[in-house]
C-alpha positions in Angstrom: 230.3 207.0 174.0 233.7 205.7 172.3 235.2 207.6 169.5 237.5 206.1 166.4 239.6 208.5 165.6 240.1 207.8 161.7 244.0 208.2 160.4 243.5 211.1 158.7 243.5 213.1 161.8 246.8 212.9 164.4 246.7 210.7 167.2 246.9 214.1 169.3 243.1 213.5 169.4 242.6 210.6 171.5 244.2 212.7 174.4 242.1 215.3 174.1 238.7 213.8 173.3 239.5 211.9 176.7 239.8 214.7 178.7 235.9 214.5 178.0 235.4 211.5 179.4 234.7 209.9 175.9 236.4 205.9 175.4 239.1 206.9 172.1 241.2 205.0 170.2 243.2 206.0 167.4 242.4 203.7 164.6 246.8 202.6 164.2 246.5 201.1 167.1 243.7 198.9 166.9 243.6 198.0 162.9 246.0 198.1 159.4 246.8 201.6 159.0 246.3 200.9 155.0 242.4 199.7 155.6 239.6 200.8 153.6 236.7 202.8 154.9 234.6 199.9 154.8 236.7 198.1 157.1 236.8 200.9 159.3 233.5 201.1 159.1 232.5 197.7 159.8 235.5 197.2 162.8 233.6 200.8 164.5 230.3 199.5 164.1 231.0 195.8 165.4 232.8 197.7 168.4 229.7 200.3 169.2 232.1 203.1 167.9 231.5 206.6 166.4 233.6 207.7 163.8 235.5 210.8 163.9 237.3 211.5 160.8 238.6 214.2 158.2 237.0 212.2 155.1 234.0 212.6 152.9 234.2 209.1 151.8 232.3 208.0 155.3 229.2 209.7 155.0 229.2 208.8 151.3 229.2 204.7 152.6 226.5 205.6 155.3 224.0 206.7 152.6 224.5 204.2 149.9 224.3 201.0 152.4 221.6 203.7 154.7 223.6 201.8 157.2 221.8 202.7 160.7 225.3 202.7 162.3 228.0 203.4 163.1 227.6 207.2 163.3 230.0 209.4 162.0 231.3 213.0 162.7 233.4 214.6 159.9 235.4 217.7 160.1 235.4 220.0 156.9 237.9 222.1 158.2 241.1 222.8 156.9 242.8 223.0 160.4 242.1 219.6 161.5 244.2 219.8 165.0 242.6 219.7 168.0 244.7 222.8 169.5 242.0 224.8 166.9 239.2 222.3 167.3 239.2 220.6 170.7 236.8 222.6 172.4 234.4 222.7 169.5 234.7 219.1 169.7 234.0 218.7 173.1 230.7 221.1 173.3 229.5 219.0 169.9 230.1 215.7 171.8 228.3 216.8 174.9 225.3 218.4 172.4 225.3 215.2 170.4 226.2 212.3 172.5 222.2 210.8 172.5 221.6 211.3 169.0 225.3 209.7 168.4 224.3 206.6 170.2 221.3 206.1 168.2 223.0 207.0 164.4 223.7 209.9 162.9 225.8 211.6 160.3 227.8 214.9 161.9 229.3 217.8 159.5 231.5 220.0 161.2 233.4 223.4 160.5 234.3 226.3 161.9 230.6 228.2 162.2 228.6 225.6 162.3 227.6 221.6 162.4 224.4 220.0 160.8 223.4 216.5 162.1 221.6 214.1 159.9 219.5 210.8 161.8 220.4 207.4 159.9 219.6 206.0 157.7 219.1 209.0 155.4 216.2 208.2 153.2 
């Protein structure tokens, strides 16, 4: 699976998310730091990649397009770093990976994650 690591989370994830054996980019590196969502968006879903990201707005796009792709995981936590999250991250990815490669919507905090199969309806 490859990841897109949105801006709104360090670049300290791409290191850690590969120890997984995930792809990851960090999305400076591959597109205009000052991009929309929807370019995001479309650039992760032209490229086959998930989105990993801090923002609401994501899963707000996926369910008014009920875009089938790409997925998305977002973090609704206020520690965002992935010294506090990595491992959470890793067992989610591992948990979630064939769902993920199909599309779906991932909420994450602390206790818990809910997965929702795209398009929502």
């Amino acid at each position: 699976m490859k990841l897109l690591i949105d801006m709104n989370l360090p670049p300290d994830w791409v290191e850690t998310l590969k120890q997984g054996g995930w792809e990851v980019v960090h999305w400076s590196t591959v597109g205009d730091i000052r991009a929309t969502d929807q370019t995001i968006m479309e650039w992760a879903r032209a490229n086959e990649y998930t989105v990993f990201t801090h923002d609401l707005d994501f899963g707000a796009i996926l369910a008014a397009t009920r875009a089938q792709r790409p997925s998305v995981i977002q973090v609704r936590t206020q520690d965002i770093m992935p010294q506090s999250l990595g491992d959470r991250m890793q067992q989610i990815l591992s948990e979630y990976e064939p769902i993920l490669e199909k599309g779906a919507l991932v909420t994450v905090d602390k206790a818990r994650s809910r997965i929702h199969i795209l398009p929502f309806h």
